[in-house]
N, C-alpha and C positions, 0 to 999 in steps of 0.2 A: 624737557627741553633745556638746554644750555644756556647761559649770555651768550655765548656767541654764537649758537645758533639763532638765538632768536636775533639778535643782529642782522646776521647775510640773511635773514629771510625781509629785514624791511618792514616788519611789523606795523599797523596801526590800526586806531580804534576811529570807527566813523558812530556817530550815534545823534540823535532826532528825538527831541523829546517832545511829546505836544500833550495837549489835554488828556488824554484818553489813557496813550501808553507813550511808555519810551523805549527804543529800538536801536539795538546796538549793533555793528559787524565788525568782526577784525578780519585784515587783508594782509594780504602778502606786498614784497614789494612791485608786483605788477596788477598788485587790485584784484586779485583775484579774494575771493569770499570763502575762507578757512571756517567760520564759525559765526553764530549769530545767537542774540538774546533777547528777549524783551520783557520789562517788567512794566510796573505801573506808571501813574501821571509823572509827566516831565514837565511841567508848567511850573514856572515858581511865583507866577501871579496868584496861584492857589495852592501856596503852599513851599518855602524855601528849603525844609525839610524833607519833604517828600518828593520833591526834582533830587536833590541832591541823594538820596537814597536807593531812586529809580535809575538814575547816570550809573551808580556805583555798582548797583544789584546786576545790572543790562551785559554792562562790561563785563563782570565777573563771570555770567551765565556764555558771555561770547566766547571771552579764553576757554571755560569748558568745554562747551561745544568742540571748541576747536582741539582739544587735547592738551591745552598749557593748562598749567598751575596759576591758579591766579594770584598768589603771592609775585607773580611778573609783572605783575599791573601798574608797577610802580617805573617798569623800563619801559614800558610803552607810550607813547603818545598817543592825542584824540584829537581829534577834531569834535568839536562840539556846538548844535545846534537845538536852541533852544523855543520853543514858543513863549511870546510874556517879554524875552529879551529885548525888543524892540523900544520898550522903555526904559531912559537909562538909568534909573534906580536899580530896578533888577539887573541891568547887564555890570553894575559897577558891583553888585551883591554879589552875582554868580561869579564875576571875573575876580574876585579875590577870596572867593573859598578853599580851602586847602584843601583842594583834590587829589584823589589816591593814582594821578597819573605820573608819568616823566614830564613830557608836558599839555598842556589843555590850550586849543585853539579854536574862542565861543565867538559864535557866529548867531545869530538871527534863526530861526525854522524858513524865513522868506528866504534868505540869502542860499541858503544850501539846499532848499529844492528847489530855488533856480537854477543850480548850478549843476543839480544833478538831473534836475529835467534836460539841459541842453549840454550837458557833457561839459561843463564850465567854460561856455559859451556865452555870448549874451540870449539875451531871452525872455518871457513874461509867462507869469504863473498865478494860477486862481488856487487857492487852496481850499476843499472846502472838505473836512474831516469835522471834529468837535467844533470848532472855531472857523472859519473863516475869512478870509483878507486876499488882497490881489500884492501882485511886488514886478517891478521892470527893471532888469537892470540892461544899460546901453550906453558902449562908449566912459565906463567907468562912471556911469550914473543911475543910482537909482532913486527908484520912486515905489514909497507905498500907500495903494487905496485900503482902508480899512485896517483891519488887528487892534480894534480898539477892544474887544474882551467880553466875555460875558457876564451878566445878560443885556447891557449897553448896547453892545454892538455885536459883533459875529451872525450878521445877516447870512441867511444861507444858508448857516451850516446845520450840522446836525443838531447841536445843543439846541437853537435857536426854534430850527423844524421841531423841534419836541416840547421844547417850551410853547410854543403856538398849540399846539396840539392841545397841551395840556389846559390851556386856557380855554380852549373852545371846547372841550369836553365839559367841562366845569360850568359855561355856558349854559349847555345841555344840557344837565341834570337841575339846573335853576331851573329850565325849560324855556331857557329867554332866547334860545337860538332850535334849529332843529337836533332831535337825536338820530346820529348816522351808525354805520359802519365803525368808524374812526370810535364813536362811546365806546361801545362794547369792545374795541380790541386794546384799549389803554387799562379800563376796569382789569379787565381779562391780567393785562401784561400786570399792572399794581398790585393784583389780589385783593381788590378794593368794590365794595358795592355801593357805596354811595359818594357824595361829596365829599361827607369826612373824613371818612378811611381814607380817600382818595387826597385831599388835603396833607393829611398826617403823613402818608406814604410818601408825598414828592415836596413836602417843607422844607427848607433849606438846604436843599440837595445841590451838587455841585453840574456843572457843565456836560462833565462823561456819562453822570446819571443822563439827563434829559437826551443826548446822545442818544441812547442806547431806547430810546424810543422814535429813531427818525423811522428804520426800515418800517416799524407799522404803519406809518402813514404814506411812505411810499404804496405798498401794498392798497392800504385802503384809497388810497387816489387811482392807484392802477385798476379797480374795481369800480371807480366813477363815482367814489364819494365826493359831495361838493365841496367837505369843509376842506378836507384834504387837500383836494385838486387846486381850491382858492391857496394854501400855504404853500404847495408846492411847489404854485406859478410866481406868487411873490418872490419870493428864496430867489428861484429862479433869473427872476427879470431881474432881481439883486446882480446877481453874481454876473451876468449878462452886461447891462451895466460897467460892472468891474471893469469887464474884458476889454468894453472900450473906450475907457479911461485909459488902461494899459496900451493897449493899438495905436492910441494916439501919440504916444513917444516912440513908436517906429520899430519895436526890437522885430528881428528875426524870425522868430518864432515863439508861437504861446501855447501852454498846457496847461489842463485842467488835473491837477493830483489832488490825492485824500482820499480817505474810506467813501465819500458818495459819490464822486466822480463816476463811476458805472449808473448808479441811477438818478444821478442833476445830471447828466448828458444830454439824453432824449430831452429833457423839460428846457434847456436852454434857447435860447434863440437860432432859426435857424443860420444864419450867415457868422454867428460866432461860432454854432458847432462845425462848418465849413474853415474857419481856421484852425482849427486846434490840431495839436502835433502830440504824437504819441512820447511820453517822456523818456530817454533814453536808458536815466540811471534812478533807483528812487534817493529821496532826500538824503539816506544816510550815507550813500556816495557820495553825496556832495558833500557833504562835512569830511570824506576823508578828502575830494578835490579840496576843498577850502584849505583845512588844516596841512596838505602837503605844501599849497602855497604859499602858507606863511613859514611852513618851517624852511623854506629855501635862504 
């Protein structure tokens, strides 16, 4: 592709980077989705290094997809949303790294799947993927419950559900609590038969690890294990909670996004699942709404 094709086409790069992974699209200039990428952790609370690598890797896999060279990466612009950003240490770290973009427009992970839940609208958002936090924005105000990080905070979310898990299994093999369902399917998932194996295997493991152990406890709660079922409902009433904190500054409409969202649905309270609006665009549209709006 040309410069100047790639001009009249309008070019931009929307990308989302959270605990887990980071997730890229390039659009045309009517938003339409030419190409998409995703690489590793986009957090740069865990890691300054590895955000900026996963931004960089994301994009580069989007222009592919899409058929550009990514030597073009450099005429393009971004919109760019971050998880971790919300403190501004790291948004003053991120916002002066010399990025491989034309230009970079860093936003928040809350600001841009709010924006892209409601079509950059106002609106309120529970996020509950590796981390979890609520955000409202209304009337050019916003508000956020939680995003304090793991393993402090991120109630709810997956990291957290796994972390719990991991603790009451461990419980379990002391024999100071009951052995369920939930034992046997983390040993299983660790390759681990005892404590120590089991210790060794999840020691200072980061966020996406512990993640990547929520579905089994969904699973073993959806089965009617009690340890399960009890962290479930905590998480739950968590993030419930959030929702109406959120409610209570009035926006529009509220949605629940992230990898659990399909299974913290059901376990939420019923009158907050009675609110919830299906999101229109996911986050990394909203980094391109966000980043169009500032380049205007």
């Amino acid at each position: 592709m040309l410069k100047g094709e790639l001009d009249s086409q309008g070019l931009f790069l929307g990308i989302d980077g959270g605990g887990s992974k980071c997730k890229a699209i390039l659009v045309d200039k009517h938003n339409n989705v030419l190409g998409t990428g995703i690489s590793g952790p986009g957090n740069p609370l865990h890691g300054f290094e590895q955000a900026t690598n996963s931004i960089e890797e994301s994009a580069k896999l989007a222009l592919t997809d899409a058929g550009i060279d990514v030597s073009l990466l450099e005429k393009i612009s971004a919109g760019v949303g971050l998880a971790g950003v919300n403190l501004p240490v790291l948004f003053e770290q991120m916002n002066n790294w010399q990025h491989p973009f034309k230009d970079m427009y860093l936003a928040t992970d809350l600001l841009i799947a709010c924006l892209g839940a409601h079509g950059g609208e106002d609106g309120a958002v529970m996020i509950t993927g590796t981390g979890s936090c609520g955000f409202v924005y209304v009337d050019g105000q916003s508000h956020i419950v939680g995003a304090h990080g793991f393993p402090h905070g991120d109630k709810g979310s997956g990291a957290w559900i796994g972390l719990q898990a991991a603790k009451q299994v461990l419980l379990s093999l002391d024999g100071l609590v009951e052995s369920t369902i939930l034992t046997q399917s983390l040993l299983s998932h660790l390759d681990a038969k005892d404590a120590i194996e089991m210790v060794e295997a999840i020691a200072a493991k980061p966020a996406a690890f512990y993640a990547k152990m929520a579905g089994l406890v969904f699973e073993a709660a959806n089965k009617h294990d009690a340890i399960a079922q009890a962290i479930i409902e905590e998480g739950a009433d968590y993030i419930s909670r959030v929702a109406r904190k959120l409610l209570a500054k009035n926006p529009p409409r509220i949605s629940l996004i992230g990898g659990l969202t399909p299974l913290l649905t059901p376990w939420l309270d019923q009158d907050i699942q009675d609110k919830l609006t299906t999101p229109e665009f996911p986050p990394e549209m909203g980094s391109v709404i966000f980043g169009r709006q500032q380049a205007v």
